[in-house]
C-alpha positions as CSV (number, residue, x, y, z in Angstrom):
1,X,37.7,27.0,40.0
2,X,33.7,27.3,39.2
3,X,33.2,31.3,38.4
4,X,29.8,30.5,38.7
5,X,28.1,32.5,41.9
6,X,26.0,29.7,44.2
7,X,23.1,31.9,44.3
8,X,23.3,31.7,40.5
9,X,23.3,27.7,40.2
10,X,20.1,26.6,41.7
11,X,18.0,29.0,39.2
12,X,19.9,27.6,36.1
13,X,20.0,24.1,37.2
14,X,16.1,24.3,37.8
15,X,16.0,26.1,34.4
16,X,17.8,23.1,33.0
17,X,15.2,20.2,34.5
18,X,12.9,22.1,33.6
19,X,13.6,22.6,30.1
20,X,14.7,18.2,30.5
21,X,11.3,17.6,31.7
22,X,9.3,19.3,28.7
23,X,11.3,17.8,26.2
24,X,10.3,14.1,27.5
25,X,6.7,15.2,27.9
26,X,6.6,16.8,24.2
27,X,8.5,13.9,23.0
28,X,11.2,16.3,21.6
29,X,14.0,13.9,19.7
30,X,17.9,14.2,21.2
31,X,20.4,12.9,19.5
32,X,20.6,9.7,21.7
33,X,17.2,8.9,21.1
34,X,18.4,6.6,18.5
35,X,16.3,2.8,18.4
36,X,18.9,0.3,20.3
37,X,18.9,-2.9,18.3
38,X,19.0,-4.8,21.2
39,X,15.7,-5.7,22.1
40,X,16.0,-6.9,18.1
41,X,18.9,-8.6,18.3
42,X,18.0,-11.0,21.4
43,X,14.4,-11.6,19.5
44,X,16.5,-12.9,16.7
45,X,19.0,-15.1,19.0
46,X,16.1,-16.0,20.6
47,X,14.6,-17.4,17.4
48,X,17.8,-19.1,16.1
49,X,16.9,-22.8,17.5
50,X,13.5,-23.1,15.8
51,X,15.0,-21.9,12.6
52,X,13.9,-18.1,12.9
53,X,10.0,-19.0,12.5
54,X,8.9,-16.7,15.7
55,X,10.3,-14.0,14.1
56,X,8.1,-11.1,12.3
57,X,9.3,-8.4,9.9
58,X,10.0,-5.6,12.3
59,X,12.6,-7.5,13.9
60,X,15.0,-7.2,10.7
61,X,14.6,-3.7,10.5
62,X,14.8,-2.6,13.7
63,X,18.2,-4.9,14.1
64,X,20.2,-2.4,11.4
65,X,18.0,0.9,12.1
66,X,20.4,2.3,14.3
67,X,23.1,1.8,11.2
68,X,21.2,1.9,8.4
69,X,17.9,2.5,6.7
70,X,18.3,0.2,3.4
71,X,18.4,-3.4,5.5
72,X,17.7,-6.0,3.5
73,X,17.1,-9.2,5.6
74,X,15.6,-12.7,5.4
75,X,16.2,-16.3,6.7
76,X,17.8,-19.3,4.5
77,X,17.7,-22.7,6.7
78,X,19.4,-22.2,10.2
79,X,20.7,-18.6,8.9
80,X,19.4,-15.0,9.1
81,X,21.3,-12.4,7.1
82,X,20.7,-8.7,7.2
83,X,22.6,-6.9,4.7
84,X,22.6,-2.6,4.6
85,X,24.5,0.5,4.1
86,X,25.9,2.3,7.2
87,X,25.2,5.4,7.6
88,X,27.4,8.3,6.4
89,X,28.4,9.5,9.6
90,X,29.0,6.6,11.1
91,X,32.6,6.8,9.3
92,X,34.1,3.7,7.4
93,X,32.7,0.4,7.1
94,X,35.2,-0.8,9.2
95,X,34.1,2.0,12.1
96,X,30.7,1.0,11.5
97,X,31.9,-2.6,11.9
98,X,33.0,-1.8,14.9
99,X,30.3,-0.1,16.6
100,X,27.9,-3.2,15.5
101,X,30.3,-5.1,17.4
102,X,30.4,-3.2,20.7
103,X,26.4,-2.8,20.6
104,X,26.3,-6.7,19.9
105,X,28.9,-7.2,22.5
106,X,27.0,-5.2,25.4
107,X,23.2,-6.5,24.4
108,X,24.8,-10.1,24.2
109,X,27.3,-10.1,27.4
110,X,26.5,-13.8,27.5
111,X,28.0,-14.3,24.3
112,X,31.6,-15.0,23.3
113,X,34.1,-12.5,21.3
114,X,36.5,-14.9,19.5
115,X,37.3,-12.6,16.0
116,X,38.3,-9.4,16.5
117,X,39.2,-7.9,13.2
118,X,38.5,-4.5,10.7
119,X,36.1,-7.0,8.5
120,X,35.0,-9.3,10.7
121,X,33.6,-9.7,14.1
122,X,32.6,-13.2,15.6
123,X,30.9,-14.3,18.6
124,X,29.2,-17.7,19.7
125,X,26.3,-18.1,22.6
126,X,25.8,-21.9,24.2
127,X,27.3,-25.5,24.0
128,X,29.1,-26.4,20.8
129,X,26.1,-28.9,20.0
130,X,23.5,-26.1,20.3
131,X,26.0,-23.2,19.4
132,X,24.3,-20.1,18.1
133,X,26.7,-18.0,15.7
134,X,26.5,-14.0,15.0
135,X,29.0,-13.0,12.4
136,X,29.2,-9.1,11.2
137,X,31.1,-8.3,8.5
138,X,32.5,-6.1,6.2
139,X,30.3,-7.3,2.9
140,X,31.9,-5.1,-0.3
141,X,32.5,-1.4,-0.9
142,X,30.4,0.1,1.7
143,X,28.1,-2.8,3.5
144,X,27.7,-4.5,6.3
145,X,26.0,-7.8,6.6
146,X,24.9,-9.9,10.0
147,X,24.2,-13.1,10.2
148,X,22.9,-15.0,12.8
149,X,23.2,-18.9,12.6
150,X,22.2,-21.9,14.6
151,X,22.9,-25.1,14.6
């Protein structure tokens, strides 16, 4: 049971969208104000047919900001690789590995998950003669890599 008085609710619920509201006007930080690499991540799909060319350097970054700060990315033919360090708290590499997944998973619903395992994750979007590939992996002690491949 609430031990909470009802006359006592309305003033701290107003206290609380009020204190909501000048935190979005002051552009206070929360903690789940982290960048979402999905806007990155579909830019980079996007790009896979015509070899990654429409793509511009903020778009490796802010694929691995969430999960790291060292990416190191760049294109190779029909693939584009982003290699980094998770960060500390976000547990193992194999945790991290899985969180990649899950973000790549809901940005990507289109896509298919057919590998599910602690080093490797693997989906596929389109026909098997235009198949775009996103493999994220476990890449040595303490890395991740993602690569992103078209045919």
């Amino acid at each position: 049971m609430n031990s909470i008085k009802p006359e006592k609710r309305i003033p701290a619920l107003l206290a609380v969208a009020a204190l909501s509201m000048w935190m979005l006007s002051t552009g206070v930080a929360l903690a789940d104000d982290t960048p979402s690499p999905c806007a990155a991540l579909k830019r980079i799909v996007a790009a896979a047919p015509d070899r990654f060319t429409s793509l511009q350097a903020s778009d490796s970054q802010s694929v691995a900001r969430p999960y790291g700060d060292d990416a190191r990315c760049g294109t190779e033919g029909a693939n584009y690789q982003c290699v980094w360090t998770p960060h500390s708290e976000a547990g193992s590499s194999a945790d991290a590995l899985q969180s990649l997944a899950a973000d790549i998973a809901s940005c990507l619903p289109e896509a298919t998950h057919d590998q599910n395992s602690p080093a490797r994750q693997h989906f596929y979007l389109g026909a098997r003669a235009r198949r775009t590939q996103i493999t994220a992996s476990t890449a040595g002690a303490g890395k991740l890599k993602l690569v992103v491949s078209a045919k």
